[in-house]
N, C-alpha and C positions, 0 to 999 in steps of 0.2 A: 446569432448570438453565441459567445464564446464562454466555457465554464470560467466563472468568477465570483470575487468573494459575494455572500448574501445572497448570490442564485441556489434556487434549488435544484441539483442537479439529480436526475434518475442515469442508474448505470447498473449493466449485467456485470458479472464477475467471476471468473472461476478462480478459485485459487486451490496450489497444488504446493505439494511438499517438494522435497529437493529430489525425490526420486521418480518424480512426475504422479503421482497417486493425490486423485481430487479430493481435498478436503473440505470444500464447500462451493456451490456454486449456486445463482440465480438462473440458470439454463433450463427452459421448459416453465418457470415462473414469473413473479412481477419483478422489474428492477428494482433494483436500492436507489429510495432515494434519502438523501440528506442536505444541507445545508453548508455551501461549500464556504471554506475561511475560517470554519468556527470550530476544529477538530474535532469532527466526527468521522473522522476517519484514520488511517496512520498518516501522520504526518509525509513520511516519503508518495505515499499515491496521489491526496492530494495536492503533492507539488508536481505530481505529473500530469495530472490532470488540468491544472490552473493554464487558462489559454488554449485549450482546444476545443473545437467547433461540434457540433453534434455529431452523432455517428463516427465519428476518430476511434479505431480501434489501437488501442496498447499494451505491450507486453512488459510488465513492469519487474524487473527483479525486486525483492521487498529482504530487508536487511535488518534483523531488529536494533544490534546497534545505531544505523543508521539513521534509524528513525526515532530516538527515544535519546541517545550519546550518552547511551548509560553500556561500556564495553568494557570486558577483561581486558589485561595488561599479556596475558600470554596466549599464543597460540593453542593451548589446553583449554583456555576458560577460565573460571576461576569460579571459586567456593559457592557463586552466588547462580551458577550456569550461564552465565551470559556469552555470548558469542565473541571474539576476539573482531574490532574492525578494522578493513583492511585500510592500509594507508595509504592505498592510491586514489 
C-alpha cells in the first residue's frame, strides 16, 4: 500500500535548520502519524510523500514560500519577513 489521501500514515522525521542543527525530530520515539490529503502537514512534504510505499526514506528540502505562496518580491524579504521564492 502506497501513501495516499484518507490513509493514515505514521512517519519519523527530523528536521533541521539551514545550518544542519536538529530542531525536532521523532528519533528514539513514536512516529507522527496524521491523515494524509487533509493538510496536516506542510503542504510541500505531503506532496512528497503522496505515492510512496512504506519504508521510502526522503530527504525533503521545505521552503516556506513554497509551501504557503505567500513570498517577498525582493531578495531582502520584505516588511512582513517572508522568504524571497526562487523562480526556478
Amino acid at each position: 500500500m502506497v501513501v495516499a489521501a484518507d490513509k493514515v500514515v505514521l512517519i519519523h522525521y527530523t528536521l533541521k535548520n539551514d545550518e544542519g542543527k536538529v530542531l525536532d525530530s521523532s528519533a528514539g520515539g513514536d512516529p507522527l502519524a496524521y491523515n494524509h490529503g487533509h493538510g496536516n502537514l506542510i503542504p510541500g512534504l505531503e506532496r512528497e510523500l503522496d505515492g510512496k510505499p512504506p519504508g521510502e526514506k526522503l530527504n525533503v528540502e521545505y521552503r516556506r514560500c513554497r509551501s504557503t505562496g505567500r513570498c517577498a518580491q525582493s531578495g531582502r524579504g520584505s516588511a512582513t519577513g517572508l522568504p524571497r521564492c526562487p523562480t526556478a
